[in-house]
C-alpha positions as semicolon CSV with decimal commas, in nm:
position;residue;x (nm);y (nm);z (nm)
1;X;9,419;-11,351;-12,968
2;X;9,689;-11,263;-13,252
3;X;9,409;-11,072;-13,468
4;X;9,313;-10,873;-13,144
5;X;9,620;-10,751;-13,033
6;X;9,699;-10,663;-13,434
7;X;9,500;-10,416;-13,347
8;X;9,491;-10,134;-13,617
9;X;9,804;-10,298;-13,761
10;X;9,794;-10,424;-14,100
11;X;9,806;-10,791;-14,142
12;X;10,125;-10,693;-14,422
13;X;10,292;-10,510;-14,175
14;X;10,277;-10,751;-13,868
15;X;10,404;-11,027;-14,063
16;X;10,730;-10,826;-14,200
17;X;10,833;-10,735;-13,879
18;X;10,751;-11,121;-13,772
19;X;10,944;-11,251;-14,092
20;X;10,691;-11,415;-14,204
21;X;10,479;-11,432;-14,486
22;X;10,117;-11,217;-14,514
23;X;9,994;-11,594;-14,598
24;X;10,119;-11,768;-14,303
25;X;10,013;-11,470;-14,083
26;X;9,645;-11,529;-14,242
27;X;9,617;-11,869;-14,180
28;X;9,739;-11,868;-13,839
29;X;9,518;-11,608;-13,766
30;X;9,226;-11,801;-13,903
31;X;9,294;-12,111;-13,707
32;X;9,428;-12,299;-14,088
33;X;9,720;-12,408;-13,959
34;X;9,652;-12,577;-13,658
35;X;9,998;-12,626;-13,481
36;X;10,223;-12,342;-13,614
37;X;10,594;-12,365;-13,546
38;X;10,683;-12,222;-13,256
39;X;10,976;-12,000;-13,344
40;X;10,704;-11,844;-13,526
41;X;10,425;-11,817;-13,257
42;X;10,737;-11,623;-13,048
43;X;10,872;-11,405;-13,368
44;X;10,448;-11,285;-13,410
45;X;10,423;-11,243;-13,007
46;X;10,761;-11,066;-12,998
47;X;10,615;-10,800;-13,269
48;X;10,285;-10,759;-13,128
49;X;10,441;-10,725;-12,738
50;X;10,250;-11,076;-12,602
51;X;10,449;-11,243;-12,347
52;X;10,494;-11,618;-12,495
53;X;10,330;-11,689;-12,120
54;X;9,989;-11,466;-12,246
55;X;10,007;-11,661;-12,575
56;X;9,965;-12,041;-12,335
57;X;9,741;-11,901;-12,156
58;X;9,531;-11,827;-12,468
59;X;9,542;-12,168;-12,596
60;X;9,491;-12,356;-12,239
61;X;9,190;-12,174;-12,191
62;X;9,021;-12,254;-12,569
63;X;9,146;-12,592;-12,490
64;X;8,952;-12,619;-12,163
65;X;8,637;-12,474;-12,371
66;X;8,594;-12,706;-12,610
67;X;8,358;-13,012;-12,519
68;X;8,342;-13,396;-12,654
69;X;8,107;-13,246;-12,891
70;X;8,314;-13,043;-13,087
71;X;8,593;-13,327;-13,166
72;X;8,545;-13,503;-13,488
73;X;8,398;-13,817;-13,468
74;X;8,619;-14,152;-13,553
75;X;8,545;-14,380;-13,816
76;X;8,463;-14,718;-13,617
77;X;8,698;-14,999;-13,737
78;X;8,501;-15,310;-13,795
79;X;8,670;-15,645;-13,825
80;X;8,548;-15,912;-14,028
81;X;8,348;-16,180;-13,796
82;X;8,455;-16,532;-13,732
83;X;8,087;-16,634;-13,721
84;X;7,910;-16,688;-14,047
């Protein structure tokens, strides 16, 4: 959603405005950091002109997409057996 409404806008200039780093900007926008801070979430919505409400709306609705299959898969714990 944050690359899209970018736009034309370089990635450099986006995050100056933001305050925040090209690299942060870059890995937020490729999903590397997986819970960003939210004071920056609201300083990159702010620049770009996303209501904080667009930006929830985003992330319910990717939530709601993925399926069981896409979560990683748990290491089973096995405990040692009392039976020989």
């Amino acid at each position: 959603m944050l690359r899209r409404a970018r736009g034309c806008r370089s990635m450099l200039d986006v995050a100056l405005a933001s305050r925040i780093s090209p690299e942060t900007l870059r890995k937020i926008e490729s999903g590397r950091v997986a819970t960003p801070a939210f004071p920056t979430i609201a300083a990159i919505a702010d620049t770009l002109g996303l209501s904080l409400d667009a930006v929830w709306a985003e992330i319910e609705i990717n939530r709601a997409e993925r399926t069981v299959e896409d979560q990683p898969v748990l290491p089973v714990a096995r405990r040692p057996s009392l039976v020989s």
